[in-house]
N, C-alpha and C positions, 0 to 999 in steps of 0.2 A: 660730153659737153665740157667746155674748159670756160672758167674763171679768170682765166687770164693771169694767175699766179699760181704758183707751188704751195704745198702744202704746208713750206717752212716760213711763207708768205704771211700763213693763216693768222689774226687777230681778234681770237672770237670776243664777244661784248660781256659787259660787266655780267648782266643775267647766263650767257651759256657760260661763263667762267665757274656760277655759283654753282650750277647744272653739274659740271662735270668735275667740280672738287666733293661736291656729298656724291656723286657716282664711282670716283676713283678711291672717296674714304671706304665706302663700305666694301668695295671689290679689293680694296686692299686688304682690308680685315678676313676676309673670307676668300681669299684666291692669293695661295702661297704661290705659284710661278708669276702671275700680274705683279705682287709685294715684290719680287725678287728683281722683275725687270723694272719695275720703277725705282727700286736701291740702285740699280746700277747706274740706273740714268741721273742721277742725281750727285755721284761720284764726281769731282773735279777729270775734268779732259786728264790733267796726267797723271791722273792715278787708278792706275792698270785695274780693271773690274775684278771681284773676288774670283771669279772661274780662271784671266787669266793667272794670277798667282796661284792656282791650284796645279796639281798633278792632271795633264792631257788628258781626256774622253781617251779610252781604249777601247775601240770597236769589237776588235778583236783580243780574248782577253787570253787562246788559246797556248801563245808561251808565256806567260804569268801562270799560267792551271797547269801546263809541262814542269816548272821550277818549283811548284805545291806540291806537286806530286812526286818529282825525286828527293824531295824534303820528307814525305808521307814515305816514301818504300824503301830510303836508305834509314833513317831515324825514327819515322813512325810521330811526328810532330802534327800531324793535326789532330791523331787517335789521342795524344800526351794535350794537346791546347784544350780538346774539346771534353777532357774529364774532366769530372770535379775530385780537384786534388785537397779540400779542405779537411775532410776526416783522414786522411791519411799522414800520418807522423812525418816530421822532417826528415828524417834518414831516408822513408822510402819514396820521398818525393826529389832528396838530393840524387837516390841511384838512380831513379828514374830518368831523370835533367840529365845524370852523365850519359845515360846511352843514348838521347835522343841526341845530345850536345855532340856524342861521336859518329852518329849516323848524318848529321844533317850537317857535318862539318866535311865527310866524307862527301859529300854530295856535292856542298857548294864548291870543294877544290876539285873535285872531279870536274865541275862542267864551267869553272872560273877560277879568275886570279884578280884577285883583291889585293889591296897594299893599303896602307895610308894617305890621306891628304897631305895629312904636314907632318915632315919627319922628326921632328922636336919630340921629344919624350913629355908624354901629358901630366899635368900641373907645373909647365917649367912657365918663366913669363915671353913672352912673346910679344912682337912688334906689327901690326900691318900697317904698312903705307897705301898712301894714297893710290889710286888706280888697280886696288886688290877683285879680284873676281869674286861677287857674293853669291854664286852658286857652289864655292869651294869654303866659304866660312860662315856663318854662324854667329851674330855677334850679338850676345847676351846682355845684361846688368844696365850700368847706367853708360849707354852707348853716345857719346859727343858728336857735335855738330859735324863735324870733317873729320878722315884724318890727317896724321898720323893714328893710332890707338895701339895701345898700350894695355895685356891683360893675359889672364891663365889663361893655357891650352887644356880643356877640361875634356873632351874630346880631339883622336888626331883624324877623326873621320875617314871615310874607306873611298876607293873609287876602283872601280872594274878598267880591268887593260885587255881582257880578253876574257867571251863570252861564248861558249857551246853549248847549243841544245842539243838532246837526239835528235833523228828526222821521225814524225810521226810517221806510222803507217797507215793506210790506206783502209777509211774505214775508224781509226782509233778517236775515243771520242774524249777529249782534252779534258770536261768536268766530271769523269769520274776518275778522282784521286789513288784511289784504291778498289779492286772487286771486293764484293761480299767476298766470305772467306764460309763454305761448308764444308766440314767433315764427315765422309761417308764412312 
């Protein structure tokens, strides 16, 4: 059956107004995804919804858990994250740090090459002009209307030039990081 108008048409009257603001008060209270899609809709037109300034949905999360794992079997850094390092004295948590820090630095130059974003040596002052790419900086403190801007490189930030995984095999199952380990 058609109404003769769209749905963006709609005008509902004072009474379903009242209806459907104590319906949407209390479904918002009690229904965090409804709360979440009504924040966003409420967002001004140009300002990009919280998801999209977030990091993409990875469907597939299987080369992210390849790059955990050669971090896990060169350096051993999730066995190192996932202990509790609080009773144990700084010395043996420092030597601890260097081997994972030499295994998992083994790993990331084995299968990439990283460099810096900006070659200036960090805390030197630094200049960006107008037209800078903000996915390459970071712009902290009391940040001004336009620029020019003017401030410390506190970070020179990293960016990948080149990126190798192994090819999994056939069969190998990405979320486990590491086997159990028995000794017979």
């Amino acid at each position: 059956m058609s109404y003769g108008r769209g749905v963006s048409d709609l005008r509902p009257g004072w009474i379903a107004r009242v209806a459907l603001a104590f319906g949407c008060f209390f479904r918002t209270l009690f229904d965090a995804e409804f709360a979440a899609r009504v924040f966003r809709a409420r967002l001004p037109a140009e300002t990009p919804p919280p998801s999209a300034r977030a990091l993409p949905v990875v469907t597939d999360a299987s080369p992210g858990l390849v790059v955990l794992g050669l971090f896990q079997r060169e350096g051993r850094l999730v066995d190192f994250l996932e202990q509790d390092i609080t009773a144990f004295p700084d010395a043996e948590v420092g030597a601890a740090a260097r081997l994972v820090h030499e295994g998992c630095r083994k790993a990331l130059r084995g299968h990439a090459t990283v460099s810096p974003v900006r070659s200036e040596p960090e805390d030197s002052v630094v200049t960006i002009e107008e037209g800078y790419d903000p996915n390459t900086l970071k712009l902290t403190g009391n940040v001004g209307s336009k620029p020019p801007y003017r401030g410390t490189l506190r970070h020179a930030g990293w960016r990948v030039s080149n990126f190798r995984l192994p090819v999994a095999l056939a069969g190998h199952d990405a979320t486990i990081l590491a086997p159990a380990e028995v000794e017979l």
